[in-house]
KOLLO-472559 format. One record per residue (C-alpha): x, y, z; residue in one letter. Coordinates in nm, 4 decimals. Example, Ala and Ser with C-alpha at 12.3 -4.5 7.8 and 13.67 -1.06 7.14 Angstrom:
          X          Y          Z   bavo
     1.2300    -0.4500     0.7800      a
     1.3670    -0.1060     0.7140      s
***
This chain:
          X          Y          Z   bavo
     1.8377     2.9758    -0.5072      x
     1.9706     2.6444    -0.3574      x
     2.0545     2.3700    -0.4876      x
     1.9360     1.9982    -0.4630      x
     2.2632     1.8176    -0.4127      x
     2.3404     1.4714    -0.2659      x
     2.0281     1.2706    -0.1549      x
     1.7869     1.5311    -0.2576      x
     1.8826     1.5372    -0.5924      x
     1.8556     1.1704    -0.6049      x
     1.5302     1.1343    -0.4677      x
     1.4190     1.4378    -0.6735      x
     1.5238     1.2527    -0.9896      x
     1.3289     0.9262    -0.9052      x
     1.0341     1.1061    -0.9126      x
     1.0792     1.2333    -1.2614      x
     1.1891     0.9392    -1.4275      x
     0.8715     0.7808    -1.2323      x
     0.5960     1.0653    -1.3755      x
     0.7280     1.0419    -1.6949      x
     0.7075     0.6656    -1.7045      x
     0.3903     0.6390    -1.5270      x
     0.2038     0.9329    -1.7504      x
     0.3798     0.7130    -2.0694      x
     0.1896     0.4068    -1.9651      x
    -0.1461     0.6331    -1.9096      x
    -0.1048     0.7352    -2.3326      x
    -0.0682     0.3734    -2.4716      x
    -0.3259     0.2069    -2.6015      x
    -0.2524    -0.0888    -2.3876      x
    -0.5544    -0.2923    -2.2256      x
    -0.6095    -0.2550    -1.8526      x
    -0.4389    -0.6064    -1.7382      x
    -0.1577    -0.5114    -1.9572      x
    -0.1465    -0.1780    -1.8134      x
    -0.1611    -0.2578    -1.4716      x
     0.1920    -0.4701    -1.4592      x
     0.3463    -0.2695    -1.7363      x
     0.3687     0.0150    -1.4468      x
     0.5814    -0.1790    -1.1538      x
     0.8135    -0.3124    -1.4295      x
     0.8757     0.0394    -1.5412      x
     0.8990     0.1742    -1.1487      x
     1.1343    -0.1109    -1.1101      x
     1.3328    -0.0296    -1.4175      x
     1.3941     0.3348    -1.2504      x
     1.4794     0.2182    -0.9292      x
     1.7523    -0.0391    -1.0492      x
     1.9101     0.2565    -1.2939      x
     1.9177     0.4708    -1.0059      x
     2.0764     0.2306    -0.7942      x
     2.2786     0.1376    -1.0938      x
     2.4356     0.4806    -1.0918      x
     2.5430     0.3959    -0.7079      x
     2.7172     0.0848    -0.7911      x
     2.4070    -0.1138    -0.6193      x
     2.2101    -0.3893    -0.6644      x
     1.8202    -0.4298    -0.5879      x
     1.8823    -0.6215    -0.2980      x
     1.9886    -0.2613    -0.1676      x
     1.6024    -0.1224    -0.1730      x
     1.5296    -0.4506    -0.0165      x
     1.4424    -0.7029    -0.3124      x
     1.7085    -0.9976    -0.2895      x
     1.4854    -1.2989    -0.3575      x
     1.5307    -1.5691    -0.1545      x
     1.2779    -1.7692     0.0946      x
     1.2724    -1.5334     0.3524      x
     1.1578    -1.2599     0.1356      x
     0.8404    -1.5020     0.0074      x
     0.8300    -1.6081     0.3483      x
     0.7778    -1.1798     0.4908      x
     0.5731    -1.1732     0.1499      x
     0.3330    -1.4351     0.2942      x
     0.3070    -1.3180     0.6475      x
     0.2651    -0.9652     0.5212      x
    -0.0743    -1.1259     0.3274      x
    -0.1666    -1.2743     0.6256      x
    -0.1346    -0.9099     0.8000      x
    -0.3180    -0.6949     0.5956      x
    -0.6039    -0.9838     0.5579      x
    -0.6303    -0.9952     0.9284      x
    -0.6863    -0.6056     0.9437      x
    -0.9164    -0.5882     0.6965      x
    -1.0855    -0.9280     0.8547      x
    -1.1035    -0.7288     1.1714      x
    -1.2385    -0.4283     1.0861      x
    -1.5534    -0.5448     0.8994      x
    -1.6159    -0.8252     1.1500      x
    -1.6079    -0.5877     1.3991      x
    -1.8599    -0.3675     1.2088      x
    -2.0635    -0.6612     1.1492      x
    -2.1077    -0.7724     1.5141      x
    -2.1837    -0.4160     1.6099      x
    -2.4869    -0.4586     1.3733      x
    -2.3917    -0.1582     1.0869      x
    -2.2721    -0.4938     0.7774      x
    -2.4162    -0.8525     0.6739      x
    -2.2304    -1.0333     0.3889      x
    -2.3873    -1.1996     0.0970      x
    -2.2024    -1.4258    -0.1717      x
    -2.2460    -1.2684    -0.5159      x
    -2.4401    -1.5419    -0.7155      x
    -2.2695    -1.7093    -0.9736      x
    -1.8813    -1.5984    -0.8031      x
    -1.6032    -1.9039    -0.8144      x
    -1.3120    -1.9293    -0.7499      x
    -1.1764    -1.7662    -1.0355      x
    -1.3813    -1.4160    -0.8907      x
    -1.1789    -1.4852    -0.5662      x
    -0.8529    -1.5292    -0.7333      x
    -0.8360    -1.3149    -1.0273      x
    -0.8814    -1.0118    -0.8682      x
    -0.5337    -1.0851    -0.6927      x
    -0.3274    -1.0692    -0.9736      x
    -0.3929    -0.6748    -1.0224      x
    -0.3989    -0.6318    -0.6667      x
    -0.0118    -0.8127    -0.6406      x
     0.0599    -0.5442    -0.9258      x
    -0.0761    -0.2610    -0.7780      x
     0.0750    -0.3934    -0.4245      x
     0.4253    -0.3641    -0.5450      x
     0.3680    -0.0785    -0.7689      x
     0.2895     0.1182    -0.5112      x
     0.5595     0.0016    -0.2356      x
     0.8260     0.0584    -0.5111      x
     0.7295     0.4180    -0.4882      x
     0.6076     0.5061    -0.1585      x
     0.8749     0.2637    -0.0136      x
     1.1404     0.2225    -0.2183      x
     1.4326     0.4295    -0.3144      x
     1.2886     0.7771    -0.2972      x
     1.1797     0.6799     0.0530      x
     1.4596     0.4946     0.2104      x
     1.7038     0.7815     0.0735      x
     1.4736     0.9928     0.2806      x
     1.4960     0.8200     0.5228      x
     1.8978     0.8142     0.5361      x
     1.9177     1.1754     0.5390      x
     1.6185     1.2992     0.7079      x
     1.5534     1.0155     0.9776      x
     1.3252     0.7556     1.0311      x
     1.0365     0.9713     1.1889      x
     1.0530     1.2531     0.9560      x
     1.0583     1.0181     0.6325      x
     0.7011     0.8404     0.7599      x
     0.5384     1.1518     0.8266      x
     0.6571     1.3296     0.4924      x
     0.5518     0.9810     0.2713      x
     0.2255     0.9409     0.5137      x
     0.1373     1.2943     0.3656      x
     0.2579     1.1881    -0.0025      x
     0.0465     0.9112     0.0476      x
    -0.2601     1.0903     0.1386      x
    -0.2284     1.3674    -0.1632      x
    -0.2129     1.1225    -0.4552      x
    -0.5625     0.9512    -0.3356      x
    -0.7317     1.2979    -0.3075      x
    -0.8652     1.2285    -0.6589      x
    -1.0118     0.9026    -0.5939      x
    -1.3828     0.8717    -0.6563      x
    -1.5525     0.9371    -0.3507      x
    -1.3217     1.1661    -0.1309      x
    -1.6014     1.4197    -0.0086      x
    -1.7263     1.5218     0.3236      x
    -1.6865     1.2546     0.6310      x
    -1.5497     0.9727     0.3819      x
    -1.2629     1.2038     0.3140      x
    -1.2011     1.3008     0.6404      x
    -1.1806     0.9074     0.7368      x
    -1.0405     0.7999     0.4259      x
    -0.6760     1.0427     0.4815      x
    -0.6520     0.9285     0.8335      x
    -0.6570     0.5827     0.7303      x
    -0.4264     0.6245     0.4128      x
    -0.1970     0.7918     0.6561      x
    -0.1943     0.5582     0.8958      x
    -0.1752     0.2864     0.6134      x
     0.1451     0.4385     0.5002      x
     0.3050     0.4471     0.8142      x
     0.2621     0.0791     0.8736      x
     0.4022    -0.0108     0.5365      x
     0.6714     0.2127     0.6238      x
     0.7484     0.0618     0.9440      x
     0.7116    -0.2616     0.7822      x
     1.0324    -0.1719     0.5835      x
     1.2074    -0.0227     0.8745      x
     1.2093    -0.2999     1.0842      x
     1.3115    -0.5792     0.8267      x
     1.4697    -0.3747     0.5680      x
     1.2909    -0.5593     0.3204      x
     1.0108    -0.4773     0.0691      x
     0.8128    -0.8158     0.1196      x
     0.6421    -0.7428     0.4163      x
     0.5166    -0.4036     0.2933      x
     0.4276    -0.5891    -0.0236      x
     0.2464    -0.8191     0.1349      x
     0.0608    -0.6174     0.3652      x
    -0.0630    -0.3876     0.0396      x
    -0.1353    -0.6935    -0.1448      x
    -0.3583    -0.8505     0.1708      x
    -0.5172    -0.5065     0.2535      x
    -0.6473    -0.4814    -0.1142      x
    -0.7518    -0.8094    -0.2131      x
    -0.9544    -0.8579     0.1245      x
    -1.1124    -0.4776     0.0878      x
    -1.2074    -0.5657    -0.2731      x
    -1.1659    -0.9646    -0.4456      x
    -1.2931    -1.1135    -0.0922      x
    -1.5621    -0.9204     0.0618      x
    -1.6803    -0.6740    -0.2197      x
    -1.5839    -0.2861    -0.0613      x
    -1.4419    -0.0287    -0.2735      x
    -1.0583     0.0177    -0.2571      x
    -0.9639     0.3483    -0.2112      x
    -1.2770     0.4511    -0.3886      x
    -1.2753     0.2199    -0.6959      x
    -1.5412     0.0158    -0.7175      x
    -1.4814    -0.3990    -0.6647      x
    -1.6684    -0.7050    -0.7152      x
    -1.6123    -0.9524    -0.5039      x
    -1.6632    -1.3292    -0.4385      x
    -1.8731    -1.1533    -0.1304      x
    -2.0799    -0.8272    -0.1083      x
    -2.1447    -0.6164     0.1845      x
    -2.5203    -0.5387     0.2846      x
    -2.5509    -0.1849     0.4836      x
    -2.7392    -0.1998     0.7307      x
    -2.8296     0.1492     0.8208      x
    -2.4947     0.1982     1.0239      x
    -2.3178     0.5596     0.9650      x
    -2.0615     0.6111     0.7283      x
    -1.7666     0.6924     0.9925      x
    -1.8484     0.3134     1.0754      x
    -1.9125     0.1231     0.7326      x
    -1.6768     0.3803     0.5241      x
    -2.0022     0.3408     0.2523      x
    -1.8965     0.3389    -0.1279      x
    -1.5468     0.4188    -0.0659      x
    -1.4595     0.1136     0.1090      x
    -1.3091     0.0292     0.4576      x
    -1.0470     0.2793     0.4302      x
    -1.3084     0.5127     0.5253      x
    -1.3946     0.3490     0.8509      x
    -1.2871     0.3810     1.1868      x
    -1.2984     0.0201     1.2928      x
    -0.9953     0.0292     1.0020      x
    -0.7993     0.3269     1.1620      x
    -0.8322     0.1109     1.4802      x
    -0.6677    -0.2160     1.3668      x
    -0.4131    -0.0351     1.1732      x
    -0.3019     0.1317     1.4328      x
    -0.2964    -0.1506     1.6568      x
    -0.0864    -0.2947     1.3892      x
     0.1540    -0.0465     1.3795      x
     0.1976    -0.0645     1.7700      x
     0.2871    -0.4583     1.7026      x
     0.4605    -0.4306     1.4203      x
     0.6789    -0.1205     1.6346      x
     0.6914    -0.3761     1.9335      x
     0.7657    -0.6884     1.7847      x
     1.0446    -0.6716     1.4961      x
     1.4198    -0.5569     1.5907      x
     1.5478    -0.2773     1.3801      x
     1.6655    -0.3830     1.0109      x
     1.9934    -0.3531     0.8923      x
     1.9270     0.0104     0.8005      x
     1.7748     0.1454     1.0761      x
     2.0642     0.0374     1.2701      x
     2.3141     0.0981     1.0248      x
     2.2086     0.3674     0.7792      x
     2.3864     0.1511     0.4967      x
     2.1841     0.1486     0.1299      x
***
């Protein structure tokens, strides 16, 4: 039988430090907004041991804090807000949404919901885009490491509420393509702040602005959408605009800017992490 070696091995290991800290968290009795930030500080504490046994910093995975980094965090808000922004609008002048603000929602509705989001936001981009997948992408290649994690991506969501019939169908492509920009957002600055910030916007729009579901789960938010009789391909219904094609449309335009726009990071020119 062979044998992981290398790489591989490496990237194998993350994973099971990860599951065994993430299904850890999942047994505690620990409230929800305890829960929900407990799970990125244990991600992060795997990532910096297993960088730790390369002689490595954080900064390697792309986390050295300084004012570019909140400066790509920002912009990468500003991103995913516009895609989201674009696909509903788009929906709405096309006749299938109307918006109506949830009596009673403040400010606080608008920005509590961010906190969780921000912890889900680099939850997520710790695993999907952080060691396991930049190791990946060192020994298999840029191309090959965005399809593979596109696909990882996909299969973890399969269990969210709501992935049956056309929403499913809609709901992987979009995940997939979702994954690929975040991916390329990492690629071409070799930083996690843009892909951060481009989860963190995504969400918080989807769910704490105008109301959809994210990925599924059910949000309030300091808006709710009114359906106006438009089919599902084109609202994405109760799972959210990650089940719409208006979404898969701006993503993918973003992916063709983001490609475009931003020279190759220091690892995609360099292979050094």
């Amino acid at each position: 039988m062979p044998r992981l070696t290398g790489d591989g091995a490496k990237i194998l290991g993350f994973f099971v430090f990860c599951a065994i800290v993430i299904v850890f968290v999942d047994f505690l009795p620990f409230q929800k907004s305890i829960a929900v930030w407990l799970r990125p500080l244990l991600v992060l504490a795997v990532s910096w041991f297993c960088l730790k046994a390369e002689n490595q910093t954080l900064s390697a995975i792309g986390l050295r804090i300084s004012v570019k980094f909140f400066r790509d965090l920002l912009l990468g808000v500003l991103v995913g807000m516009a895609i989201i922004f674009t696909s509903a609008f788009s929906i709405v002048l096309f006749g299938g949404l109307a918006f109506e603000r949830v009596s009673g929602a403040g400010l606080g509705a608008l920005f509590f919901p961010l906190v969780s989001f921000l912890a889900a936001g680099i939850f997520e981009e710790l695993l999907f885009r952080g060691y396991a997948f930049q190791r990946t992408v060192r020994r298999l290649g840029r191309a090959f490491a965005l399809l593979l994690f596109a696909l990882f991506f996909v299969a973890v969501h399969l269990g969210n509420p709501g992935m049956e019939g056309t929403a499913m169908i809609w709901a992987c492509i979009n995940i997939g393509i979702a994954s690929v920009l975040l991916g390329l957002a990492w690629i071409r600055t070799n930083s996690l702040a843009l892909p951060i910030g481009i989860h963190v916007g995504w969400n918080w729009t989807q769910g704490g602005i105008l109301g959809f579901g994210v990925s599924g789960a059910k949000s309030v938010g300091y808006f709710a959408p009114v359906y106006l009789g438009a089919p599902q391909w084109m609202t994405g219904g109760e799972f959210g605009l990650e089940a719409a094609l208006p979404t898969a449309v701006a993503a993918l335009a973003a992916c063709v800017l983001l490609a475009a726009r931003w020279p190759l990071g220091g690892l995609g020119k360099s292979g050094a992490c």
